[in-house]
Structures are given as structure tokens and as C-alpha cells.
N, C-alpha and C positions, 0 to 999 in steps of 0.2 A: 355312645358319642358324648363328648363332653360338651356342657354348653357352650363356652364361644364358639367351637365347632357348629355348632346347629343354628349360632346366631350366623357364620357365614355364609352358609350352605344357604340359609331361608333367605341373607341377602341378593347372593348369586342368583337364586332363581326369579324372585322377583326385580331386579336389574335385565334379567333375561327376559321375563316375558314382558316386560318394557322396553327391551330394544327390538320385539320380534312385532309388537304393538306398534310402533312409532315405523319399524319399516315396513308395515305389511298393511298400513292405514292407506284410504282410498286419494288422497292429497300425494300422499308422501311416491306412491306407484305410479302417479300421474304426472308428477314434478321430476319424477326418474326418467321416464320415460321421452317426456319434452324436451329433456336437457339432453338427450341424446340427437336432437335432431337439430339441423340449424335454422335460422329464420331464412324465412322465404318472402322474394315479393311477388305479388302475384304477374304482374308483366314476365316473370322469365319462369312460372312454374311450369314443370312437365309431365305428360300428359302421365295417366298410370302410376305416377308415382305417390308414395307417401310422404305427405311435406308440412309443415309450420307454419303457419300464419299468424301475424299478431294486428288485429284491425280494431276498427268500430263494428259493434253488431248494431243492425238497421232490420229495422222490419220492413219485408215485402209486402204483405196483406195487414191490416187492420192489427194493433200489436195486440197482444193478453193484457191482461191489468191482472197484478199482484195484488189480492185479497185483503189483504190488512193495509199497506202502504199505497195503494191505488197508483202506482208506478206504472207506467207504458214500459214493456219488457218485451219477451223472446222467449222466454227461458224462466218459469220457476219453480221452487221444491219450497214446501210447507207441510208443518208437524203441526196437529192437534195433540196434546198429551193430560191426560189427568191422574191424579195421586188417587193410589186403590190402597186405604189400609185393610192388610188381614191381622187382627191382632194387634201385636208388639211388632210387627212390621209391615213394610209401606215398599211401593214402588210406583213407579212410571208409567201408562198404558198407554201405548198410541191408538188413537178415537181415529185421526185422519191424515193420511200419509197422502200427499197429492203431488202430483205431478207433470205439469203444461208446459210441451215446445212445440213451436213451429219451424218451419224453414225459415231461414232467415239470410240477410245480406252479412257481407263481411267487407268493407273498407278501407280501402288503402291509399294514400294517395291520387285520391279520384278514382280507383280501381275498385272493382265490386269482385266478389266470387259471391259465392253460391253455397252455402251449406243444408243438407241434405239429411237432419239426423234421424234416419231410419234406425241406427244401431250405433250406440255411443256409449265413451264412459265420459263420467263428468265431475269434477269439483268444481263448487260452487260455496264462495264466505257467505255466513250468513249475515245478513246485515238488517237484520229487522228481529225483533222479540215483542213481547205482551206474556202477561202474566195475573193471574188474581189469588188470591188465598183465603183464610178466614177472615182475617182484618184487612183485606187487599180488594177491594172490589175494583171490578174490570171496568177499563175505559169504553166511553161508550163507542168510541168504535170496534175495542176488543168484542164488545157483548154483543154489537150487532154480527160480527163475524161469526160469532157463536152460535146467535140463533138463526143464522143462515144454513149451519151443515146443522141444524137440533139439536143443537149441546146446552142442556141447560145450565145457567153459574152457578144454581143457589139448588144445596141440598136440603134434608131435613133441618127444620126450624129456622127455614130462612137462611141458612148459615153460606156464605159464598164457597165453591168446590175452590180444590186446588188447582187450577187448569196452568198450561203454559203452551206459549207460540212460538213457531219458528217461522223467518220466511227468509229465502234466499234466490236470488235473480240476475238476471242477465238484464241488466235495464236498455232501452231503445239508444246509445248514444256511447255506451259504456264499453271502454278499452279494456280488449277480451284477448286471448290467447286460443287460437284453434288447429288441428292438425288433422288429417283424413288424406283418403285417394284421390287425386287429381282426378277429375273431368273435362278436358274441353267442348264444346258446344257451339256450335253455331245458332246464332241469335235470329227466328224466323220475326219476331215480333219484338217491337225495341221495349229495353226499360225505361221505363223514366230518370231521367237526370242522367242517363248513362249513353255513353254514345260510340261505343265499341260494337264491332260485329259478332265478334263471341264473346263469352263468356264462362269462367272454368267452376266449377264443382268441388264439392268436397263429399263422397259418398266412403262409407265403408263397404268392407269384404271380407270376410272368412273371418279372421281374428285379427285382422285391422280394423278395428273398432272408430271411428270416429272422437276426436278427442277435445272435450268443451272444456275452457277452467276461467274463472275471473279472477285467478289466484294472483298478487302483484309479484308473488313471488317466480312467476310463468313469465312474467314481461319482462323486455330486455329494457334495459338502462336508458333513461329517457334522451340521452346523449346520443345514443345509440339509433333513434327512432327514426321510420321511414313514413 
């Protein structure tokens, strides 16, 4: 094979597993998937079906706090990660993959539903980092974070490790995008600030997955909004 032949061939394939990368990523399957459904309000959703919501997420009980950002949320995912050199090369190790939801409300118009995520897929931006390195030492709120799950910063001779954070959430107020199986319910016991006799649901089923995303790219057009 002559070279520019193997220079096209090596682009083709790497073009490919670039476009099989960008559509088979957890964002991009869940932005497919949304955009197939239309928005719903919740006053006219029906019962058993699978529908679209786009509200405020509200906590029911007492909200989570987001570990690094001390943020009142619903919803959040965080990476502990530190650099392992072997040799003449180096990677990534994730120390702490964590992961907190609860039930929570969904808002609309004065209108509440109900999400349920027993079984869900979710994108979530991240919107929080920390970082430390050799000449990088961790803020102190990074390092107390640190020495909360026992990650110490400082390796041999004092030297600060590689570490890096991730934290992404669903914050207590924040315009969210959600989709799942309708529930209706009659209300034995009122909500607070809610003053409807039912109340509808969002549970999954089978391989109707419950669907979480703060993607802005999930929201319809603020024009558009109800």
C-alpha cells in the first residue's frame, strides 16, 4: 500500500471512531432520545404514558449538599482522581466515584410532579473542578474534601500528589429537563405549598428508564417556556 493510501485509510478510521464516539456518548443518546418526545405540561399528562417535562427541581425532604460546592441539590456525581506514574508513563485512577439522589419535585407553573428515580439514565454538566499538583497545592476547601474520603495530598518528601475533582448536580431551584412513565395519584395527605388533590409521577419500567439531564441543550427555547 502506498503511503498516501495508509495516510487515508489511518484518517478514515480515526474520523470513524470519532463519529461512533460523539454518537454512542452518554449526552449525545440522551439528547437523541429527548428530542424525540414533545414537551409536556404536567396539567394535561396522561396516565401510563411516557412523556417530557422540563421544570424546576425542588426538593421534597431535606436537600443533599454537593461536597466541594456545599450547593442544596437533588442529584449529584463526583470523581476523585489521582496520576499513578508507572515508569515513562502516567494515567488517571479513580479513588472515588460517588453518587447521591433522592426523589425530588419537578415544577411547573405552580404544578408539581413527582420523580421517582429508582432506575434512570442521566446527563449531568459538570460544573465544579479542583485540582492540586506538584507546585499546585489544594485549596483548603479541596484538602479538607480530601481528607474527609482519606486521600492524602502530599506524597513522599512532602511533595503535593496529582489529585483532580469533579462535581456535577442538579441544584435545589435549577431548570432541568426530565422524561419517565406517568403516574397519577391521589393525594391522601397534602403537600406543602401545593394544593391539588393528585398528584402525577414519574417512575420507570422495563427499558423505559427514567430520564434526568441539566443539559441546556434538553431545554426548549426560553420563548418557548411554560
Amino acid at each position: 500500500m502506498k503511503p498516501p493510501m495508509i495516510i487515508i485509510v489511518i484518517l478514515c478510521i480515526v474520523i470513524t471512531i470519532g463519529i461512533l464516539i460523539y454518537f454512542f456518548n452518554p449526552k449525545a443518546i440522551i439528547l437523541r432520545r429527548l428530542k424525540a418526545l414533545p414537551f409536556s405540561k404536567i396539567g394535561s399528562l396522561q396516565n401510563n404514558k411516557f412523556a417530557k417535562i422540563e421544570g424546576t427541581a425542588l426538593n421534597i425532604d431535606a436537600p443533599l449538599i454537593a461536597p466541594l460546592s456545599k450547593r442544596k441539590c437533588v442529584f449529584y456525581k463526583i470523581t476523585i482522581q489521582k496520576k499513578v506514574n508507572n515508569g515513562k508513563n502516567s494515567h488517571w485512577k479513580t479513588v472515588v466515584n460517588e453518587i447521591k439522589i433522592q426523589d425530588f419535585f419537578i415544577e411547573q407553573s405552580s404544578e408539581r410532579l413527582i420523580v421517582f428515580p429508582t432506575s434512570y439514565k442521566d446527563y449531568l454538566v459538570i460544573d465544579n473542578k479542583a485540582n492540586s499538583g506538584t507546585f499546585n497545592d489544594p485549596s483548603p476547601k479541596f484538602r479538607s474534601l480530601l481528607e474527609s474520603y482519606n486521600i492524602k495530598t502530599e506524597g513522599i518528601f512532602g511533595m503535593n500528589k496529582s489529585l483532580r475533582y469533579t462535581e456535577a448536580i442538579v441544584e435545589v431551584g435549577e431548570r432541568i429537563t426530565v422524561a419517565g412513565l406517568v403516574k397519577w395519584s391521589k393525594l391522601e395527605n397534602p403537600v406543602a405549598g401545593y394544593n391539588y388533590s393528585s398528584i402525577a409521577s414519574l417512575t420507570s419500567k422495563d427499558k423505559n428508564k427514567i430520564i434526568i439531564t441539566d443539559s441546556p441543550d434538553a431545554l426548549r427555547p426560553k420563548h418557548g417556556r411554560v
